[in-house]
NUMI-370374 format. One line per field, with one value per atom (N, C-alpha, C): y, x, z; residue in three letters. Coordinates in Angstrom, 1 decimal. Layout:
N
Y	[Y / ...]
X	[X / ...]
Z	[Z / ...]
rest	[ala / ...]
//
This chain:
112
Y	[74.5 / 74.5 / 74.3 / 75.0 / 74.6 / 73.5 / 73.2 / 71.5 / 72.1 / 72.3 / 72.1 / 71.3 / 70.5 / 69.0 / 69.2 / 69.6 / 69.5 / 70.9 / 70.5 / 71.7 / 72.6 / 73.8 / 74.5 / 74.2 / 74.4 / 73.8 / 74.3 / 73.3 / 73.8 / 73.7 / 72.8 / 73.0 / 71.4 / 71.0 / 69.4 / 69.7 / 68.9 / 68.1 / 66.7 / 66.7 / 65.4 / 64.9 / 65.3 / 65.1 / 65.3 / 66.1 / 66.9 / 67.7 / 68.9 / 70.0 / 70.6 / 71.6 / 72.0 / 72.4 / 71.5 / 72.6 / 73.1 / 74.2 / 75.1 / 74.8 / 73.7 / 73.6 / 74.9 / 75.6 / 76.7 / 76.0 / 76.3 / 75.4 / 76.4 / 76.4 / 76.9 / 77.4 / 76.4 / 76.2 / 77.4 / 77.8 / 78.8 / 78.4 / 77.5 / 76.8 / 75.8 / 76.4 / 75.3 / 76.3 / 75.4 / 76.4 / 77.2 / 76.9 / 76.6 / 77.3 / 78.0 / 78.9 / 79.9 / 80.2 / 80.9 / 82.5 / 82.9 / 84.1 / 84.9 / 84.2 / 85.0 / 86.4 / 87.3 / 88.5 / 88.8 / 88.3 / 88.5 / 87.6 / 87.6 / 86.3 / 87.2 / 87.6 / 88.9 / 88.1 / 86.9 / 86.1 / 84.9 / 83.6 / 82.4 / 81.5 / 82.6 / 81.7 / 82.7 / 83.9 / 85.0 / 84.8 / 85.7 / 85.3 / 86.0 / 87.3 / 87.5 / 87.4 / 86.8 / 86.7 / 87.2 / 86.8 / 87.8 / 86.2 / 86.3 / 85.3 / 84.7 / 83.7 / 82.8 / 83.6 / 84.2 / 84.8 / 86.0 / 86.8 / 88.1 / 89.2 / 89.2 / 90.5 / 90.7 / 90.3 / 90.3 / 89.9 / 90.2 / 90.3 / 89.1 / 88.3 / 87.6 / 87.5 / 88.2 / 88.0 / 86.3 / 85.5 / 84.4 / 84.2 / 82.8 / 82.2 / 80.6 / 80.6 / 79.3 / 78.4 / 77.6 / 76.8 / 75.5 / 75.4 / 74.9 / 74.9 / 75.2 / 75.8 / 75.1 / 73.6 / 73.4 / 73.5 / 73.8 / 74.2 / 73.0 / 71.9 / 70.4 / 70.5 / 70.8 / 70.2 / 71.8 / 71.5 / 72.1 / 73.1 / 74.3 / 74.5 / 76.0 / 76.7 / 78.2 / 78.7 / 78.8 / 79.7 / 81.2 / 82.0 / 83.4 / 84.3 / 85.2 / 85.5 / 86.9 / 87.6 / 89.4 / 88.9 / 89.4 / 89.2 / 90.7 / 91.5 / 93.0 / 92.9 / 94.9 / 95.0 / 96.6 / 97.1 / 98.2 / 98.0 / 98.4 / 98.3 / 99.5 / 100.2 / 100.8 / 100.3 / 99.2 / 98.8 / 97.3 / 96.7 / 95.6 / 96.1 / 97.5 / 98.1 / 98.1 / 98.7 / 98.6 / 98.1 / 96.9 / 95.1 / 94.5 / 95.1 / 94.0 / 94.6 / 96.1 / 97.1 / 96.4 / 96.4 / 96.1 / 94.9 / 93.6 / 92.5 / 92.3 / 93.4 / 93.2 / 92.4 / 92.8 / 92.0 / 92.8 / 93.9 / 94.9 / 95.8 / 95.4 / 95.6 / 95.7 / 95.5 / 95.3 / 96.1 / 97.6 / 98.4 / 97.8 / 96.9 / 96.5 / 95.6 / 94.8 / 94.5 / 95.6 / 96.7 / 97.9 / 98.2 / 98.5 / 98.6 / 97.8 / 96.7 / 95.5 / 95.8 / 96.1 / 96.7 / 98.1 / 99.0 / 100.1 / 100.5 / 99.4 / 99.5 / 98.7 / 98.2 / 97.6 / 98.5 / 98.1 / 99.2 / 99.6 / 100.4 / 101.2 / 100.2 / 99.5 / 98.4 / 97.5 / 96.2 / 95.1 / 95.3 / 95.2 / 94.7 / 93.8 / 93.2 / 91.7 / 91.7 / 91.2 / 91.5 / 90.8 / 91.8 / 92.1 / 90.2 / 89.8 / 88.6 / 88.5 / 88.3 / 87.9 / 86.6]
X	[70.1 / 68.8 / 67.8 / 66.6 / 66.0 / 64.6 / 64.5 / 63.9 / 62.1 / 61.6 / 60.4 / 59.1 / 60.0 / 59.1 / 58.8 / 59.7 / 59.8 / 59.1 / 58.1 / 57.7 / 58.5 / 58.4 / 59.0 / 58.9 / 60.3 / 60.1 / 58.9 / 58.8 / 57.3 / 56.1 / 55.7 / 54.7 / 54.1 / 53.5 / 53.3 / 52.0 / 52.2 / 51.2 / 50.9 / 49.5 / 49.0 / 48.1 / 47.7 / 46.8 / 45.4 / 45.2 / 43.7 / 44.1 / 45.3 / 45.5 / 46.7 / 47.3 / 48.5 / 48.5 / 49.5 / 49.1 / 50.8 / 50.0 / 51.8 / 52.4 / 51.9 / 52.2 / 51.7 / 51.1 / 50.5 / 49.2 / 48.7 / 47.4 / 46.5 / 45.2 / 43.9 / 43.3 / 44.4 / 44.2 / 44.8 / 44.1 / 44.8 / 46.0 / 45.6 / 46.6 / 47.7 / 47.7 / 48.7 / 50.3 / 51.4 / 52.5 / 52.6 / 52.4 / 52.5 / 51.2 / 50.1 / 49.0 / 49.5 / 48.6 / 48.7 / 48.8 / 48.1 / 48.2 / 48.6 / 49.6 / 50.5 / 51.2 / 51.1 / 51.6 / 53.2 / 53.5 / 54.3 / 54.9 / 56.0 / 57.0 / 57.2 / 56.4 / 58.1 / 58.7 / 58.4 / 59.2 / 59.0 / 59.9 / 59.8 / 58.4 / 57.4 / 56.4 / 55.2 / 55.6 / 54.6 / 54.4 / 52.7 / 52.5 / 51.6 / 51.4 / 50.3 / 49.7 / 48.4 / 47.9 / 46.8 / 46.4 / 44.9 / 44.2 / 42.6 / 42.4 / 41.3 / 41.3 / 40.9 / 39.6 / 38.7 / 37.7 / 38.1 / 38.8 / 39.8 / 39.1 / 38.6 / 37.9 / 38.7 / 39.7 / 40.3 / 42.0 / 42.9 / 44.0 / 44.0 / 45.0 / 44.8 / 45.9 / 46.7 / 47.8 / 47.6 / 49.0 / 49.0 / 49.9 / 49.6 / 50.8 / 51.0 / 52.4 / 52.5 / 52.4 / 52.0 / 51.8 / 52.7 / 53.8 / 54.7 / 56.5 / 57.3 / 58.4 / 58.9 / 58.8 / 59.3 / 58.8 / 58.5 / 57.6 / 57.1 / 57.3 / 56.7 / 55.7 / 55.7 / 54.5 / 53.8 / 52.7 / 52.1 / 51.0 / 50.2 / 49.1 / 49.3 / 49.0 / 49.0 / 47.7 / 47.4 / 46.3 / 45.9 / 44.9 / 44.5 / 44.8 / 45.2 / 45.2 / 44.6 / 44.6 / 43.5 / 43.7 / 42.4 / 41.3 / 40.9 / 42.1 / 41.5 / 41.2 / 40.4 / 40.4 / 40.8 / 41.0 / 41.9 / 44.0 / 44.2 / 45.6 / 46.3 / 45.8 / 46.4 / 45.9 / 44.8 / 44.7 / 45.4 / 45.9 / 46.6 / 48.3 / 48.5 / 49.9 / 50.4 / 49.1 / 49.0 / 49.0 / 48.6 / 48.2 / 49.6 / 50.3 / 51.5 / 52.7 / 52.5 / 53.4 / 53.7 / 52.2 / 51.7 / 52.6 / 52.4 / 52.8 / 55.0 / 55.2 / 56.6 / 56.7 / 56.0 / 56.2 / 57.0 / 57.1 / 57.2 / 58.8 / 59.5 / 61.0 / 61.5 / 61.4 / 62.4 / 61.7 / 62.2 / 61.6 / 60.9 / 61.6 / 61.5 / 60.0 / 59.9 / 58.4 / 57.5 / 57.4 / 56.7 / 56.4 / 57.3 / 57.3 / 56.0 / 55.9 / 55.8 / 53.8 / 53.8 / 52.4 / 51.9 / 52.9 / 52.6 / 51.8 / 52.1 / 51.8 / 50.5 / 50.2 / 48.5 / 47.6 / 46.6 / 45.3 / 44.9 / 44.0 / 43.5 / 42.8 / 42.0 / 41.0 / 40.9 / 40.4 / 40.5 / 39.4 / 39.1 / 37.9 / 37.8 / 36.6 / 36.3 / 35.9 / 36.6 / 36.3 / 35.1 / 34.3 / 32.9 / 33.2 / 32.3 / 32.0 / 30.7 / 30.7 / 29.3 / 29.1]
Z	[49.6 / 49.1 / 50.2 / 50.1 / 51.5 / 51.2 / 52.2 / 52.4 / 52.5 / 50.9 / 51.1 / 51.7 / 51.9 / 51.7 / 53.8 / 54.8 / 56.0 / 56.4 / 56.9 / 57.9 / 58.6 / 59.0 / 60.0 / 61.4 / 62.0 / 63.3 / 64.2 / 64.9 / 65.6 / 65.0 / 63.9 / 63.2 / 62.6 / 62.8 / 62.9 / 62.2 / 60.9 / 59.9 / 60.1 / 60.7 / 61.0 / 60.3 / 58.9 / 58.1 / 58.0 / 58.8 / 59.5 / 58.7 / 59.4 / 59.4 / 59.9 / 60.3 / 60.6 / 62.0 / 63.2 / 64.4 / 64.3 / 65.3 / 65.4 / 66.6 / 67.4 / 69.0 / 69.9 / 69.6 / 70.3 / 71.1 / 72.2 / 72.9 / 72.9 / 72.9 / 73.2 / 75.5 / 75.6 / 77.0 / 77.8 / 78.2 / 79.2 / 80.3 / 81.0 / 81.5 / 81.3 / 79.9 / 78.9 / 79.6 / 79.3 / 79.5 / 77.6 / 76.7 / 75.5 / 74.8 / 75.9 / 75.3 / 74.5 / 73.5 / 72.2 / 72.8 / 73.4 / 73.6 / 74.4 / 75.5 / 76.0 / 76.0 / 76.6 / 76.2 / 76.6 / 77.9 / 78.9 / 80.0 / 79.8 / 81.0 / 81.6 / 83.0 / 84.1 / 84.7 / 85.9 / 86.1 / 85.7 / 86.4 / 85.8 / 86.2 / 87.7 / 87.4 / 87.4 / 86.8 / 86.6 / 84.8 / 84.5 / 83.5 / 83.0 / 81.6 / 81.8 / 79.8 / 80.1 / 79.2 / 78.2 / 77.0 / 76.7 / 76.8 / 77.4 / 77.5 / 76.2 / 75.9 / 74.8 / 74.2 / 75.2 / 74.2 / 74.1 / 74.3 / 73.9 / 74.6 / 76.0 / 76.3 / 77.9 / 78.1 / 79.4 / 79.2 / 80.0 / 80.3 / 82.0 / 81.3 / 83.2 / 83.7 / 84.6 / 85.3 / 85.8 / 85.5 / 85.9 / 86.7 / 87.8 / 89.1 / 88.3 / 88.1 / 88.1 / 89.5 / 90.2 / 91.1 / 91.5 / 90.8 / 91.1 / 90.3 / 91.0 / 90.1 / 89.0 / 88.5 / 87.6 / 86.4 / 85.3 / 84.3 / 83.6 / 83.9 / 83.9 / 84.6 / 85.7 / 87.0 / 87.4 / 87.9 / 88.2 / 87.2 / 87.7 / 86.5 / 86.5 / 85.5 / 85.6 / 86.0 / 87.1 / 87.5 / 87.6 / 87.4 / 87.3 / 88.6 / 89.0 / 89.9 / 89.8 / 88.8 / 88.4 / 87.0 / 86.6 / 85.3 / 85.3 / 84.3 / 84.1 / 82.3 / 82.6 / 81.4 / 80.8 / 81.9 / 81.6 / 81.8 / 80.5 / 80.5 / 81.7 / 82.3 / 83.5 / 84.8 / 84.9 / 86.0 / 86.0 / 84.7 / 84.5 / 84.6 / 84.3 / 84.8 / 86.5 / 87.1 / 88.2 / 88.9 / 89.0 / 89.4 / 89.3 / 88.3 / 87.5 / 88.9 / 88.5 / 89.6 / 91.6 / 91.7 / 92.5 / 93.3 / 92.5 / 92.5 / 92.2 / 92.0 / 91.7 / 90.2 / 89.3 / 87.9 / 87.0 / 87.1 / 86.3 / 86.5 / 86.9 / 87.8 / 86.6 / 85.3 / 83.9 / 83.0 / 83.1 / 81.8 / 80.7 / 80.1 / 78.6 / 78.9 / 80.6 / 80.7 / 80.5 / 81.7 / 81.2 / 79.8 / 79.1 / 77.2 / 76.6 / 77.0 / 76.5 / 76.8 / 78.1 / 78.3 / 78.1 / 78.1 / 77.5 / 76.0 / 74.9 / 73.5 / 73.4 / 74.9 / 74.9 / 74.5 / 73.9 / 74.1 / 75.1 / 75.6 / 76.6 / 77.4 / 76.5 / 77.0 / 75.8 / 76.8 / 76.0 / 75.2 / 73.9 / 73.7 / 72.5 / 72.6 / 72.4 / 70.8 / 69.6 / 67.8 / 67.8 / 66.9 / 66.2 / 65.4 / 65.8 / 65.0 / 64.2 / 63.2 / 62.4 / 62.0]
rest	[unk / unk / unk / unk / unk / unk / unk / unk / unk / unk / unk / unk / unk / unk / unk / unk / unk / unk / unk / unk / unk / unk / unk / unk / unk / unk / unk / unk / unk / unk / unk / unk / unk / unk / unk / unk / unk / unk / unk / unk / unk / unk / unk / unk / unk / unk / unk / unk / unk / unk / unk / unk / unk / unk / unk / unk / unk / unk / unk / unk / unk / unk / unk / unk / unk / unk / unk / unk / unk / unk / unk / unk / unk / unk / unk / unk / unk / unk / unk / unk / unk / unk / unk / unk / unk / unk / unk / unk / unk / unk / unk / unk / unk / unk / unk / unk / unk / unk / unk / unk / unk / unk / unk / unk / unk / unk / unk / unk / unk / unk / unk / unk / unk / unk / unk / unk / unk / unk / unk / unk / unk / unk / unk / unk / unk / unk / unk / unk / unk / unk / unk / unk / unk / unk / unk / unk / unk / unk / unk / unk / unk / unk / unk / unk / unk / unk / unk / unk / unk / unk / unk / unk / unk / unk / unk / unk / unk / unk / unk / unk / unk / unk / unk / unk / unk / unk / unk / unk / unk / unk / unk / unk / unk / unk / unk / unk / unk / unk / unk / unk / unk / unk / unk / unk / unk / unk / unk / unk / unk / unk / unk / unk / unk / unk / unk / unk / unk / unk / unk / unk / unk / unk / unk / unk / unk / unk / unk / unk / unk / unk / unk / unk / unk / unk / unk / unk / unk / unk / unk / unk / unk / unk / unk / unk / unk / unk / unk / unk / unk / unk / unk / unk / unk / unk / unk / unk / unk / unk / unk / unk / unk / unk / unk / unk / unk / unk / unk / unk / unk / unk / unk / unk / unk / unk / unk / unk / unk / unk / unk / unk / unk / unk / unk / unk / unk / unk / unk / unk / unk / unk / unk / unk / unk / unk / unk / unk / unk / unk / unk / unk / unk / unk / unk / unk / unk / unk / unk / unk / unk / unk / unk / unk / unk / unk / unk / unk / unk / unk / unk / unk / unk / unk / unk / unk / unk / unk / unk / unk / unk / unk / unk / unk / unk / unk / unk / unk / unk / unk / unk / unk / unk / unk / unk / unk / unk / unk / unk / unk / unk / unk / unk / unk / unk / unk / unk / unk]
//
């Protein structure tokens, strides 16, 4: 029978509200919007106000230590292919795939 009462893993009720362990931070290891791991310290994201794509460098190899920093801030999905190419990110088809089904260009939702 399954256990209503216990949250799903990864999902912490603190009596506010519900977080999923997902971060807001761009430099979080654990940021929400992640698109893409190519290597273990490559990284590329959509960034928090949703109008850009940021190729990231992790800055130090253990995934404890160190911070993910920006290295290209595009917003065309063929010059974020390019960039990625560029860089040796892109060596694993199934990466390619992964940015192929991007949009054209980022663009940023109509808010009212």
């Amino acid at each position: 029978m399954k256990d209503f009462l216990t949250p799903p893993h990864g999902i912490k009720i603190d009596g506010a509200g519900i977080y999923d362990g997902k971060s807001h931070r761009e430099r979080d290891d654990n940021y929400k919007n992640v698109i893409l791991h190519t290597l273990p310290r490559w990284r590329i994201i959509l960034c928090k106000n949703a109008n850009q794509w940021i190729i990231q460098n992790r800055s130090a190899e253990p995934l404890d230590r160190g911070k993910w920093t920006g290295v290209s801030y595009v917003v065309s999905r063929d010059k974020l292919i390019e960039l990625s190419t560029t860089l040796g990110l892109l060596s694993d088809a199934a990466a390619r795939a992964v940015l192929d089904v991007l949009p054209s260009n980022v663009t940023k939702p109509i808010t009212k």
